[in-house]
N, C-alpha and C positions, 0 to 999 in steps of 0.2 A: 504493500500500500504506500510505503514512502517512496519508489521508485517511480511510482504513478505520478504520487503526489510532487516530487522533483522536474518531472516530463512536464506535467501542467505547468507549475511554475516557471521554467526557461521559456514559455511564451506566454511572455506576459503585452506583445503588443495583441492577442484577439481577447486575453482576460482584462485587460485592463486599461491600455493607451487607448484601443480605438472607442470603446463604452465612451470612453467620457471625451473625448476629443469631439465625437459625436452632439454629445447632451450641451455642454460649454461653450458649441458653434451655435445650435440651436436657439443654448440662452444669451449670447452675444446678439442674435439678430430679433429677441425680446427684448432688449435693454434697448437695443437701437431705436426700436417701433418705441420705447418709454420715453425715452429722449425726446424724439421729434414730434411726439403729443404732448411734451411738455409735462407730464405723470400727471394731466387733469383727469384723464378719464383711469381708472382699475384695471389691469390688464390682468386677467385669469388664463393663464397658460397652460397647456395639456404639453406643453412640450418634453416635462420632466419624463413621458412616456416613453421617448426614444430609448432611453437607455434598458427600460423593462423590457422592449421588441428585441433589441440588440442583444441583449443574455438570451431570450430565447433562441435566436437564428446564431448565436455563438457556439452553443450546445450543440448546437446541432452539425456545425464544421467542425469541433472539436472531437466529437464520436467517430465521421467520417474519416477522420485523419489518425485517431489516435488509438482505437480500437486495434485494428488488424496488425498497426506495427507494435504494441502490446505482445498479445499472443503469439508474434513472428520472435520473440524478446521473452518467451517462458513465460510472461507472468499472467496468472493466474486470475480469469473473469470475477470471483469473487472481488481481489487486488486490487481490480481495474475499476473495478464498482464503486466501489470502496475512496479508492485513491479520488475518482473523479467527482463522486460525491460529494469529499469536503473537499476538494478544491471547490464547489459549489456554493458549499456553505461560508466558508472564510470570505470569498472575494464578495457574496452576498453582506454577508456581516461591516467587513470593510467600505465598501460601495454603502451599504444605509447609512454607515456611523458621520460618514463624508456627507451622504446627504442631509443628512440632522443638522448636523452643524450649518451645513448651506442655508437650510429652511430659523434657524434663531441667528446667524446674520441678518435674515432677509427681515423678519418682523423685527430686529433692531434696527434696521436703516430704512425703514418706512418701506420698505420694496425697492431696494437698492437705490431708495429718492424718488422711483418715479412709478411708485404703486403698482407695480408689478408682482402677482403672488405667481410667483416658478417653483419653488421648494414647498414654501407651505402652502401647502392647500387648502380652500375654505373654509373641507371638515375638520381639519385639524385642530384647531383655533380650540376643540373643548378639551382637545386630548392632551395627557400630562406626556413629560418629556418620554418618558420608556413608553409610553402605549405609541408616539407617531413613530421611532424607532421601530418597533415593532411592526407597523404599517410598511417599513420600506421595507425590511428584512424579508418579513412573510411575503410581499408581494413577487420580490424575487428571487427570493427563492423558488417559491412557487414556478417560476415561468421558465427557470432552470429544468424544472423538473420536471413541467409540462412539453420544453423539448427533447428531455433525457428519455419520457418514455413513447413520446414518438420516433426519434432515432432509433431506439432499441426495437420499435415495432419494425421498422423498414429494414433493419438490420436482421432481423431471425425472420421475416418473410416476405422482405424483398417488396416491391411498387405492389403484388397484388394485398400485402398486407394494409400496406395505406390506402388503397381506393375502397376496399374492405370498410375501414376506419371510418373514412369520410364521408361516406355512401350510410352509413350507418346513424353518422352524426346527422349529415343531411336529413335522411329521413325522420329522425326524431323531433328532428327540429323544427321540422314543418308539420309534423303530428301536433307537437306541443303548443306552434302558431296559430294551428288551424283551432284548438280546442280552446283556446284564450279566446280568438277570435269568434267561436261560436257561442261559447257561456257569457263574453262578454264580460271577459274578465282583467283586460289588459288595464285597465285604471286602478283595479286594485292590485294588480299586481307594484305597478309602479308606485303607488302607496307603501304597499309592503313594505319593497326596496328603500325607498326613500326615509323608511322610521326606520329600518335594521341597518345603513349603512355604513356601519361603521363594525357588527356584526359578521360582515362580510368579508375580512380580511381573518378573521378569528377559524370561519367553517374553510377559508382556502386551507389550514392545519391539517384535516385529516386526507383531504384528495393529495396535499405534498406526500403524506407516508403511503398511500393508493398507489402514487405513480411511482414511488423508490422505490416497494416491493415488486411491482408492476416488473419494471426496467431490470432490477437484479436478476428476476426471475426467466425473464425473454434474454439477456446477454448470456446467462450460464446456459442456453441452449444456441446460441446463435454462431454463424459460421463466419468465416473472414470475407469468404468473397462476397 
């Protein structure tokens, strides 16, 4: 598991330089927009999302690449699991701690001066310092792990596993449309959401250990090619 875990680490420009290099262009071209409105108006940013998409389609280069010459290397799919796992969880850990810190800059300096909320979030505003912590954490980790066990599915059975997947989600999904749509339930639904959401990062907890067992369980089956 440490040799896993050493492999990740010497690439540290897809764990780490390009996330934020990303997210920091992003927020440079929100500060711009804050600038030249003068910070009269609130600018509400979805931009901090970029870095959440970017761990998941990271994962997913990383298994590509790191899997097969693993195994080509002796070591051992549990190992590999394992290794890659908390590489997952550290740079996850690392990345929120950095974010927190970003987000009690930003509500000290009014929005970096020009009312712009990029780190802290609306909802945030009730939450004590470990619970928004917590919010970055769980969310990406989450999306780590949401690409950890899609790659493992493409990886033990290949393009027909994912159109499988998809085809499935698909369907469900327009099952689930259709029955909101006929009960007439999509108002309360958005109700719902809107009283629990902050509940919502707490239930992403048991789908992250879903898809680690998920992933461990399809790699110690899966082949290189």
């Amino acid at each position: 598991m440490t040799g896993v875990l050493k492999m990740h680490w010497r690439d540290k420009t897809v764990w780490i330089y390009v996330p934020w290099v990303v997210l920091l262009f992003s927020f440079a071209i929100n500060v711009i927009i804050g600038i030249l409105t003068k910070g009269q108006e609130n600018i509400n940013s979805g931009g901090i999302a970029s870095i959440y998409v970017y761990m998941f389609i990271a994962i997913l280069i990383v298994q590509a690449q790191t899997f097969p010459f693993s195994l080509g290397m002796s070591i051992r799919r549990t190992d590999y699991f394992m290794g890659t796992a908390l590489m997952c969880l550290l740079v996850s850990a690392g990345s929120s701690l950095v974010l927190f810190l970003l987000s009690v800059i930003e509500n000290m300096t009014g929005g970096w001066g020009v009312n712009l909320h990029y780190f802290a979030l609306p909802f945030m505003k009730d939450l004590s310092p470990i619970a928004r912590f917590g919010v970055f954490f769980v969310v990406m980790t989450y999306m780590f792990f949401l690409g950890f066990v899609i790659s493992s599915i493409h990886r033990r059975f290949g393009k027909t596993g994912l159109y499988v997947l998809f085809t499935a989600i698909l369907l469900l999904g327009s099952i689930g449309s259709f029955t909101l749509t006929y009960y007439e339930r999509w108002m309360d639904l958005f109700k719902w959401i809107a009283h629990h959401d902050q509940l919502l990062y707490v239930w992403m907890i048991p789908l992250i250990i879903l898809y680690a067992l998920i992933s461990y369980g399809l790699l110690r089956r899966a082949t290189v090619s």
